[in-house]
N, C-alpha and C positions, 0 to 999 in steps of 0.2 A: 487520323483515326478519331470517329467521336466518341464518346461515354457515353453518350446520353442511351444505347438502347441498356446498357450495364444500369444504369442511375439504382434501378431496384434491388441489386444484388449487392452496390455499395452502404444502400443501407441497411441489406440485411446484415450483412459482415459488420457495420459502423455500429449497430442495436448491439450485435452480438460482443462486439470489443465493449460497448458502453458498461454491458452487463457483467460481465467480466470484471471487470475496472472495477466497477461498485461493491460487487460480491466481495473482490479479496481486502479491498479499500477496509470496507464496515469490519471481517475479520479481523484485520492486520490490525486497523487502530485498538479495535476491543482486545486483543489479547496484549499488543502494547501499553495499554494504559494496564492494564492490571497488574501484568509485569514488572513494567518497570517502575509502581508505586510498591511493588513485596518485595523489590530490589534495592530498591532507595536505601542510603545510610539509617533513617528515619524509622523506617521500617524493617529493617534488615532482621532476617533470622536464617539460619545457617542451612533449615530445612526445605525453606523457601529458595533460598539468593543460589544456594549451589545448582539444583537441577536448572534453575532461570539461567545462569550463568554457561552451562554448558546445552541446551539448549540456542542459546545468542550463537555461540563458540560454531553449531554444524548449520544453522540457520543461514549468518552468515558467512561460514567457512567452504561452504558447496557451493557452485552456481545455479543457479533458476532453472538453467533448462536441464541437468542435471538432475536436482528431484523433481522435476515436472517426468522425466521418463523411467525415474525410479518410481514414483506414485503410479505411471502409468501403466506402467510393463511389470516390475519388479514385485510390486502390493501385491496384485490381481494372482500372480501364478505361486507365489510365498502364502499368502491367505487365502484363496481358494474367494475372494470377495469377486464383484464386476463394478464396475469404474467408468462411467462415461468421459468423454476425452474432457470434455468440461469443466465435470467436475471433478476431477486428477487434475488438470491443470489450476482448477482456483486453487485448490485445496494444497498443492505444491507451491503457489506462489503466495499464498498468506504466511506459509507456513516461514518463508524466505523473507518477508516483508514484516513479517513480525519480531523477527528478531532484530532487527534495524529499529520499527518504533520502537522498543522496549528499550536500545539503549539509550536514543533521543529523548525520549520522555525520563528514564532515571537522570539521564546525568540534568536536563530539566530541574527535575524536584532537588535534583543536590545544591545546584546552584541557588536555591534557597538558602537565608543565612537561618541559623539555630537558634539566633532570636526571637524571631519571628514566629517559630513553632511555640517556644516557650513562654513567650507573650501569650499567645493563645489559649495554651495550657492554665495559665494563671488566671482569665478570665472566663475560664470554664468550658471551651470549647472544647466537643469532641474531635476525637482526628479526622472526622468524616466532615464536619463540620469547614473544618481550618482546611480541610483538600479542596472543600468547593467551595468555600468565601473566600479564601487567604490567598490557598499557597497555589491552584491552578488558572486562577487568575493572570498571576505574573507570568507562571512556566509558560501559556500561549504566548505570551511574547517573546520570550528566549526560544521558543521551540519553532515558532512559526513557518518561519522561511525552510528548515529544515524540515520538516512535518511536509510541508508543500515540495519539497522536491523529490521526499520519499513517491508521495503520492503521482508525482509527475512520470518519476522513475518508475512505479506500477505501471501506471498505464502504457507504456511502452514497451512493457516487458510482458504484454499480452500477448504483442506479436508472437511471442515462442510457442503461442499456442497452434501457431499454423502448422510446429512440426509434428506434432502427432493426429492433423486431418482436422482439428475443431476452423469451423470453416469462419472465421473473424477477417477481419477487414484486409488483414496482409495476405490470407489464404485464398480470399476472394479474389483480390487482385491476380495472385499467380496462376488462378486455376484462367484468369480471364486472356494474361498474357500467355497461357499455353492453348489458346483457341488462336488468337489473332497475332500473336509471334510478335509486339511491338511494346516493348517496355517501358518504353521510356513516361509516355501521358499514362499511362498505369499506375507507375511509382512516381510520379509530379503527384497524380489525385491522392494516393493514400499519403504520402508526406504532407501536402497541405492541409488534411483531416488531422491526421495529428498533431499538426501545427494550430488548427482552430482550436483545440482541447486545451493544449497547453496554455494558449493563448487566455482562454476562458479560467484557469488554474491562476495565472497572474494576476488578473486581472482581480477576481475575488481575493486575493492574498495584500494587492497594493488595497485595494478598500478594505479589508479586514484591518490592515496594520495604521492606516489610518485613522478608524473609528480608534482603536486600540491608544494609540497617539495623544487622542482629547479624552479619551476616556469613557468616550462612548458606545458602550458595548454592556 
């Protein structure tokens, strides 16, 4: 069986996974970092750290695909709102993905020693200041590999987008193996596609941690 008359519709599914991927990516990390610095020992306050804390607790205490079809099914006929599978599905999986960088990045910043804050402190630094010269500096490097497999872990878990019709690289395939009934080089092509992604994920992560290394970054 060959691909090739498919080739256009792997990459409309491969655009649509990329998009995906980025959408909840930008999310997840923005709500993560904000998070998990009003979470931090550092930062801590009780009005904050609690709802963050419970929050993490159903984030990730549910599974993905789970609130992907409560966001899908459940919001829409509860709020009277309309939901494209899309955007239900990012909007379910940042929601999933951020409560994971939020804990990555706190326990991050904890791992800072309290010296170092107060060093800072002493030579006048504000804490927004000591966040972006000082203290997040270090945290990419204790966070890095971690941060990179969350992110590796999104993007695979887009696939779940295929169960509520959003037509992404896994949906495309099936709709394709339900014309030609041969599975097998269907799911060889979208595993190798997501194997070039991840592949591309490593690969900025080993040069990331590199430059990080000499200190050039």
């Amino acid at each position: 069986m060959s691909l090739l008359p498919y080739a256009m519709l792997f990459v409309k599914g491969t655009s649509i996974t990329v998009a995906a991927w980025i959408v909840t990516a930008c999310i997840s990390l923005t709500v993560g970092v904000l998070f998990g610095v009003l979470s931090c020992n550092r930062f801590y306050r009780a009005e904050f750290a609690v709802p963050i804390r419970i929050y993490t607790f159903v984030a990730k205490g549910i599974p993905a695909y789970v609130q992907i079809l409560i966001v899908y099914f459940v919001f829409p006929a509860t709020f009277g709102i309309s939901l494209s599978g899309f955007t239900a599905a990012c909007s379910a999986l940042a929601f999933c993905s951020g409560g994971y960088v939020t804990e990555i990045m706190r326990a991050g910043i904890n791992a800072i020693p309290q010296g170092q804050w107060d060093a800072c402190f002493v030579l006048g630094y504000s804490n927004y200041k000591t966040l972006r010269h000082v203290v997040f500096p270090q945290v990419i490097r204790f966070i890095a590999p971690a941060l990179f497999g969350e992110c590796e872990q999104l993007l695979k878990s887009t696939s779940l987008f295929a169960t509520i019709g959003v037509t992404e690289l896994t949906r495309t395939g099936m709709n394709i193996i339900s014309r030609e009934l041969n599975p097998f080089p269907v799911y060889m092509a979208i595993a190798f596609i997501y194997l070039f992604f991840s592949a591309l994920l490593q690969g900025f992560l080993i040069t990331l941690e590199r430059r990080m290394r000499y200190g050039d970054y």
